[in-house]
MIVEXTOR-155422 format. One record per atom (N, C-alpha, C): residue in one letter; chain; atom name; x negated, y, z. Coordinates in nm, 2 decimals, padded with zeros to 4 digits, always signed. Atoms other than C-alpha are relative to their C-alpha. Last residue first. Layout:
! MIVEXTOR-155422
+------+-------+------+--------+--------+--------+
: resn : chain : name :     xx :     yy :     zz :
+------+-------+------+--------+--------+--------+
:    A :     A :   CA :      X :      Y :      Z :
...
+------+-------+------+--------+--------+--------+
//
This chain:
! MIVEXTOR-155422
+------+-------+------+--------+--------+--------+
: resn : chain : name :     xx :     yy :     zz :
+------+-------+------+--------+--------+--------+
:    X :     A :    N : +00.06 : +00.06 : -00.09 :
:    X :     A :   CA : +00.69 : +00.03 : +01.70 :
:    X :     A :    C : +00.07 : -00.12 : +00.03 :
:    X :     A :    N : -00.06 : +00.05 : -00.11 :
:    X :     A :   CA : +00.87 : +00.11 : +01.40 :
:    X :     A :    C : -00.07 : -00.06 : +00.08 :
:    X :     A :    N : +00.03 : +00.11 : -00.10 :
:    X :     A :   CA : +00.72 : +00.28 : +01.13 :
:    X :     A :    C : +00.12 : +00.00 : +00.13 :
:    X :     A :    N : -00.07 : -00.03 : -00.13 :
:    X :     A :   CA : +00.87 : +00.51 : +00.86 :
:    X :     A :    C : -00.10 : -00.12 : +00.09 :
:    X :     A :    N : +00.05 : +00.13 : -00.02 :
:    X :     A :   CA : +00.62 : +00.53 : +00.48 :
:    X :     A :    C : +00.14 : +00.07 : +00.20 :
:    X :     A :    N : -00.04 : +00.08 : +00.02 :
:    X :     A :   CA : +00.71 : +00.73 : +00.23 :
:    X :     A :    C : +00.00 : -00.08 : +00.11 :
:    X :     A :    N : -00.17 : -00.04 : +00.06 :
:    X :     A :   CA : +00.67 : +01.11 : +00.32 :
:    X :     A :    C : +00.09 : -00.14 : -00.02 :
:    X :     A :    N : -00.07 : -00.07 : -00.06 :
:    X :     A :   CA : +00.37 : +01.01 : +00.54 :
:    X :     A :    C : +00.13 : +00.03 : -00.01 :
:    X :     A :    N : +00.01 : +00.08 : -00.13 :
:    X :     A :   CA : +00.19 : +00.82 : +00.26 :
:    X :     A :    C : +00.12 : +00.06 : +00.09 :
:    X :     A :    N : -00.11 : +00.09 : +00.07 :
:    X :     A :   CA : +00.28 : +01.06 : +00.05 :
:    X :     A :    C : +00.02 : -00.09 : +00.03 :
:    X :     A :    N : -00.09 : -00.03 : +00.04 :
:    X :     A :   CA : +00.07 : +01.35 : +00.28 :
:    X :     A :    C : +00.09 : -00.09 : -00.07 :
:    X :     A :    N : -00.01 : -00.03 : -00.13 :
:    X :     A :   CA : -00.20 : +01.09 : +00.35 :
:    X :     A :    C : +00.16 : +00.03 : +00.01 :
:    X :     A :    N : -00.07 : +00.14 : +00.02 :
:    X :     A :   CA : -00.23 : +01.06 : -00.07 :
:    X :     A :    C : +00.05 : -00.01 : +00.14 :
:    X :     A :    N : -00.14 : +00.02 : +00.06 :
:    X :     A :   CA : -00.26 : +01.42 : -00.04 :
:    X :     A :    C : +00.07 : -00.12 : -00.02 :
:    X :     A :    N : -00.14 : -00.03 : -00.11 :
:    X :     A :   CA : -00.49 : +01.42 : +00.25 :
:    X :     A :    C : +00.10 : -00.01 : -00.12 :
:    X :     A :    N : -00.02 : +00.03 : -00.12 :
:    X :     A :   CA : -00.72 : +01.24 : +00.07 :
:    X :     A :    C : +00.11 : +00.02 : +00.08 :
:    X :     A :    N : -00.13 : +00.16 : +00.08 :
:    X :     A :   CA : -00.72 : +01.37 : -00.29 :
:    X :     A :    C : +00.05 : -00.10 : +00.13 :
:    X :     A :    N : -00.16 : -00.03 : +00.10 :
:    X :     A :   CA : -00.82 : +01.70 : -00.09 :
:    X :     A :    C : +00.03 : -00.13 : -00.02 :
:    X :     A :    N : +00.01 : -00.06 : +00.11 :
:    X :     A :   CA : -01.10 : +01.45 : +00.11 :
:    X :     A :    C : +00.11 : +00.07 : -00.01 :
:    X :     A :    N : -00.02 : +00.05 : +00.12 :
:    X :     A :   CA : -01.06 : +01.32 : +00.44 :
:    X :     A :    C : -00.01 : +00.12 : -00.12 :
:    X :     A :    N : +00.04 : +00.10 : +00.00 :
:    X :     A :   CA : -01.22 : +01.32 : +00.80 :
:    X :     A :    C : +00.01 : -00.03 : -00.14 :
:    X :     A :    N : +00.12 : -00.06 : +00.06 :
:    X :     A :   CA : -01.05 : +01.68 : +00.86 :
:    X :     A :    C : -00.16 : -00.10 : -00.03 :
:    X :     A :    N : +00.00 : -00.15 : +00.11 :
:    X :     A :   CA : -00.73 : +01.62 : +00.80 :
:    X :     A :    C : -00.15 : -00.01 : -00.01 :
:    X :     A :    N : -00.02 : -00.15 : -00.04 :
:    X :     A :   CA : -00.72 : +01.29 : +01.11 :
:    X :     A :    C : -00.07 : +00.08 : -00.14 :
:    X :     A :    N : +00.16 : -00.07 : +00.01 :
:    X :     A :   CA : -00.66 : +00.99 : +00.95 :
:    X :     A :    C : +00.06 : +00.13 : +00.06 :
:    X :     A :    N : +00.04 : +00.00 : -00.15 :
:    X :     A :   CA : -00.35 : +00.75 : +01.06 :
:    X :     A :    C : -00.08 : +00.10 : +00.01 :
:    X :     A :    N : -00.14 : -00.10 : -00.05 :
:    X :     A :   CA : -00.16 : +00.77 : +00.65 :
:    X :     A :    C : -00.05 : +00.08 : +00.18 :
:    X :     A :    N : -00.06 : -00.11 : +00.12 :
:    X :     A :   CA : -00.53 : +00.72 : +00.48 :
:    X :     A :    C : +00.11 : +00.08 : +00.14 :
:    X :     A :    N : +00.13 : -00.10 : +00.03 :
:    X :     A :   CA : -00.71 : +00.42 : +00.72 :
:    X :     A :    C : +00.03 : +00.14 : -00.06 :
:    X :     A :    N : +00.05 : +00.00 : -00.07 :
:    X :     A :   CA : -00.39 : +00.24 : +00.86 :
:    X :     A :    C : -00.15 : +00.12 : +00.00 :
:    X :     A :    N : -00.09 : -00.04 : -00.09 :
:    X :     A :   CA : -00.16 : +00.30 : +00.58 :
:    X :     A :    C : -00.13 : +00.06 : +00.14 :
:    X :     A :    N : +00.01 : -00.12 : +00.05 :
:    X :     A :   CA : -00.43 : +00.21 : +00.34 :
:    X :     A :    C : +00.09 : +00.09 : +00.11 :
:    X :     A :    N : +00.07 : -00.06 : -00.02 :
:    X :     A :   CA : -00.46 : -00.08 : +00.55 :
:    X :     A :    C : -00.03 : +00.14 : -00.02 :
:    X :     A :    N : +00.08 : +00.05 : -00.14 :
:    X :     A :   CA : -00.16 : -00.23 : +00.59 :
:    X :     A :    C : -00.10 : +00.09 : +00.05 :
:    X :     A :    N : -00.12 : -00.12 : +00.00 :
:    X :     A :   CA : -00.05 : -00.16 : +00.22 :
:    X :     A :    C : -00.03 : +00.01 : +00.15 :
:    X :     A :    N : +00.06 : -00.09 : +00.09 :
:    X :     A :   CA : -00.36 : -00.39 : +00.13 :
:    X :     A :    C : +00.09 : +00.11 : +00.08 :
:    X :     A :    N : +00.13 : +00.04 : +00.00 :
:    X :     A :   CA : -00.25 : -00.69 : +00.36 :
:    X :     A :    C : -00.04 : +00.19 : -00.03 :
:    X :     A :    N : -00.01 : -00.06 : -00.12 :
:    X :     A :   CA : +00.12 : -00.60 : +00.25 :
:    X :     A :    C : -00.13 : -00.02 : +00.07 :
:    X :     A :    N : -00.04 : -00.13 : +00.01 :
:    X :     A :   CA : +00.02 : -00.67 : -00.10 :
:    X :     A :    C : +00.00 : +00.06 : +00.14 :
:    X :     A :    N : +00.10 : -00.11 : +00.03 :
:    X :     A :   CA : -00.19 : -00.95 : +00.01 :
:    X :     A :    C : -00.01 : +00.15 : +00.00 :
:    X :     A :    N : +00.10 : +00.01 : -00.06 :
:    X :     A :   CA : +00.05 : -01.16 : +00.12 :
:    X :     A :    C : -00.10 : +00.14 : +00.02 :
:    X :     A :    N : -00.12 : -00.11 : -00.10 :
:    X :     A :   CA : +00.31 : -01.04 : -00.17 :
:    X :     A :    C : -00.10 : -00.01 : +00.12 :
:    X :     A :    N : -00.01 : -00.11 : +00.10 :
:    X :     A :   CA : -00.01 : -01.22 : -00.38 :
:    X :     A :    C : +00.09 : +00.13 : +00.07 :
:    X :     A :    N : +00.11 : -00.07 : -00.06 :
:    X :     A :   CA : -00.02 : -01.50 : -00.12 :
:    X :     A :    C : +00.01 : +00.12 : -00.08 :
:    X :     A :    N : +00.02 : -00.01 : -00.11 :
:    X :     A :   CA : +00.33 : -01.58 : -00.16 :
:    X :     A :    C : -00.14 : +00.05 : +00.04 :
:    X :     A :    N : -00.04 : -00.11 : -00.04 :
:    X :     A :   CA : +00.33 : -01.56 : -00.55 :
:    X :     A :    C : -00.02 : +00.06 : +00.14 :
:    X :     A :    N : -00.11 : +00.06 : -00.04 :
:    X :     A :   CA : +00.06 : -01.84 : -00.56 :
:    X :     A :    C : +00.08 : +00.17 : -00.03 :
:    X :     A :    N : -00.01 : +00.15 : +00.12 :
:    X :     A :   CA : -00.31 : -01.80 : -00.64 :
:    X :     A :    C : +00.19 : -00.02 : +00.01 :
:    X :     A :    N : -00.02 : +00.17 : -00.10 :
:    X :     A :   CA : -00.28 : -01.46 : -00.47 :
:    X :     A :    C : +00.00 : -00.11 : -00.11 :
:    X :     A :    N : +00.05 : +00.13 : +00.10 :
:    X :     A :   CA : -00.37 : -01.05 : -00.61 :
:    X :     A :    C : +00.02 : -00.12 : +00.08 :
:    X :     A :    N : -00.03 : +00.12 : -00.05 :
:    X :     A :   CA : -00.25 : -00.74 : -00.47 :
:    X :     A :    C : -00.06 : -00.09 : -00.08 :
:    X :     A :    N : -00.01 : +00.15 : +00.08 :
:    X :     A :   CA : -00.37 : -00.37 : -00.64 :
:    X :     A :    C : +00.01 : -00.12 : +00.07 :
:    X :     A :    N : -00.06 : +00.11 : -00.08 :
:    X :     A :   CA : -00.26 : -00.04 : -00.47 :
:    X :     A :    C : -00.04 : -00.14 : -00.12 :
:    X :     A :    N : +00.15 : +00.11 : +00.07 :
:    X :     A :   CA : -00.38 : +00.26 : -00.66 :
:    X :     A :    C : -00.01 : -00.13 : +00.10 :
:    X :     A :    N : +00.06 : -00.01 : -00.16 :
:    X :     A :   CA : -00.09 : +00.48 : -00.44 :
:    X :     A :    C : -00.13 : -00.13 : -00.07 :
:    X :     A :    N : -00.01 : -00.12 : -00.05 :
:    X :     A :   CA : +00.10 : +00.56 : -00.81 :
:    X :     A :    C : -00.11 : -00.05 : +00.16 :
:    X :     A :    N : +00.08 : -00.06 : +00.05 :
:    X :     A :   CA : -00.06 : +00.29 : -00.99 :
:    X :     A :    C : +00.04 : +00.07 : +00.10 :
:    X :     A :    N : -00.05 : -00.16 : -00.03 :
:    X :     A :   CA : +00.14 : +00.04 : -00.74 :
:    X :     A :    C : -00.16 : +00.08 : -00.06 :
:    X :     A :    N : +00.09 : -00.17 : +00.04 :
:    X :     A :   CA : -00.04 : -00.31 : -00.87 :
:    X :     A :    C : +00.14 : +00.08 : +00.05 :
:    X :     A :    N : -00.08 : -00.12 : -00.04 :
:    X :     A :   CA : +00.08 : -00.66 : -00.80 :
:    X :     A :    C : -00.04 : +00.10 : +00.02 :
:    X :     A :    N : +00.06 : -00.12 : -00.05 :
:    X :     A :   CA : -00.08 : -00.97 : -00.93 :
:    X :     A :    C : +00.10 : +00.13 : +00.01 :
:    X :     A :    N : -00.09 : -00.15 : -00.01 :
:    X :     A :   CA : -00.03 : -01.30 : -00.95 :
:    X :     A :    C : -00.08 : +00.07 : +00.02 :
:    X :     A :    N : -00.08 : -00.04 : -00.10 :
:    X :     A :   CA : -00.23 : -01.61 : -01.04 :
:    X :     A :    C : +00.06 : +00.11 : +00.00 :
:    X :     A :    N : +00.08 : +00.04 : -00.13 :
:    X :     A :   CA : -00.58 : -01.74 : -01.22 :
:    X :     A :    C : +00.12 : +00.02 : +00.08 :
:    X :     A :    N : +00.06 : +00.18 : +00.00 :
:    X :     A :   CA : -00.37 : -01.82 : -01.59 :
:    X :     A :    C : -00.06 : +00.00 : +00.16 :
:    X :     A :    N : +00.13 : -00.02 : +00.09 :
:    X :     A :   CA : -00.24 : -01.44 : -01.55 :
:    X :     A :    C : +00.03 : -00.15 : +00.06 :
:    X :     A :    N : -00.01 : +00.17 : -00.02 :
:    X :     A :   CA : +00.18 : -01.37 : -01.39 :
:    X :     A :    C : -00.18 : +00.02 : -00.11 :
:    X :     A :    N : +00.07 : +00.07 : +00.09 :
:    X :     A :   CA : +00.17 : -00.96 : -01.37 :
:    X :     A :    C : +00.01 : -00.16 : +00.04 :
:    X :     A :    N : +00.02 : +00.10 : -00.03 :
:    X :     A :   CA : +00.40 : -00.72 : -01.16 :
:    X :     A :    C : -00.08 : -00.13 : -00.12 :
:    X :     A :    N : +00.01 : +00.12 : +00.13 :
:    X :     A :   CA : +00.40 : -00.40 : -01.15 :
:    X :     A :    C : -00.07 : -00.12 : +00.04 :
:    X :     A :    N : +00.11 : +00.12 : -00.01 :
:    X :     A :   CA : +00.53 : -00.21 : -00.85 :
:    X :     A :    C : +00.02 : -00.01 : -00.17 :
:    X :     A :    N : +00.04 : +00.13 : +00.08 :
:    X :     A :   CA : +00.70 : +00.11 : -00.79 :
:    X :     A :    C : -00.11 : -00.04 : -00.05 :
:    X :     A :    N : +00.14 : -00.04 : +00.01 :
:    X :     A :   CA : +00.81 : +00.23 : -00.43 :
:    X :     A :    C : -00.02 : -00.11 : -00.16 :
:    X :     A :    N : +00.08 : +00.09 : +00.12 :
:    X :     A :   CA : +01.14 : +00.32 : -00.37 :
:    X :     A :    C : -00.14 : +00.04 : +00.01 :
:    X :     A :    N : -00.08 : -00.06 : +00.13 :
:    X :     A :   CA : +01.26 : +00.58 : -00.06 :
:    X :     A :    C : -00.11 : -00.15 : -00.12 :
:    X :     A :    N : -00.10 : -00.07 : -00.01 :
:    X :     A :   CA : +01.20 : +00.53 : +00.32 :
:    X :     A :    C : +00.06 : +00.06 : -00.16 :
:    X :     A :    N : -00.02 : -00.10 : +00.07 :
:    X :     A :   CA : +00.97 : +00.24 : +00.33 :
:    X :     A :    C : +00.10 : +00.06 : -00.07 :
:    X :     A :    N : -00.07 : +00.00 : +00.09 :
:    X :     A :   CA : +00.94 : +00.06 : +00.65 :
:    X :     A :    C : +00.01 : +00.11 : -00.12 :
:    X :     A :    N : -00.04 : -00.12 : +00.10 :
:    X :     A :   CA : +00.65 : -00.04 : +00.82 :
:    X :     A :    C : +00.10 : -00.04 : -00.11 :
:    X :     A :    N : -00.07 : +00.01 : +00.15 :
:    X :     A :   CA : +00.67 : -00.26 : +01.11 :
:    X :     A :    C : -00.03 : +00.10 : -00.06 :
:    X :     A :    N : -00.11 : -00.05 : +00.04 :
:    X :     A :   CA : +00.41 : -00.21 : +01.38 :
:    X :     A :    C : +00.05 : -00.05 : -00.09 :
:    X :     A :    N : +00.01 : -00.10 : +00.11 :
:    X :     A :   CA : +00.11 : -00.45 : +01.47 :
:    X :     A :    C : +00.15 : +00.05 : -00.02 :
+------+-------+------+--------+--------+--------+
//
């Protein structure tokens, strides 16, 4: 799998709860969750992984308006490295 690197800030919130972590990005509706910190960041990239994969990869005419725009920000944020 590729690296992804991202080309300008991205922000997180970060939560401690009695079940474990949690990591949300409102702006890209991103939510993480682990019993531990480690699985929680785990996860995050897990999640970020995908949306990448299914959103930033899509071909235009497979996705919604709100689709391509997240696509579009995706795209603006996101660099890969083979």
């Amino acid at each position: 799998m590729p690296s992804i690197i991202l080309k300008e800030p991205l922000e997180f919130d970060f939560f401690f709860r009695r079940e474990g972590y949690e990591i949300v990005s409102r702006e890209l509706n991103v939510y993480a969750y682990g019993k531990t910190w480690a699985d929680a960041v785990r996860d995050l990239i897990e999640s970020f992984t995908w949306l990448w994969r299914e959103y930033g990869q899509a071909l235009d005419n497979v996705l919604s308006r709100d689709a391509i725009a997240l696509k579009v920000r995706l795209n603006r944020l996101i660099q890969v490295i083979a």
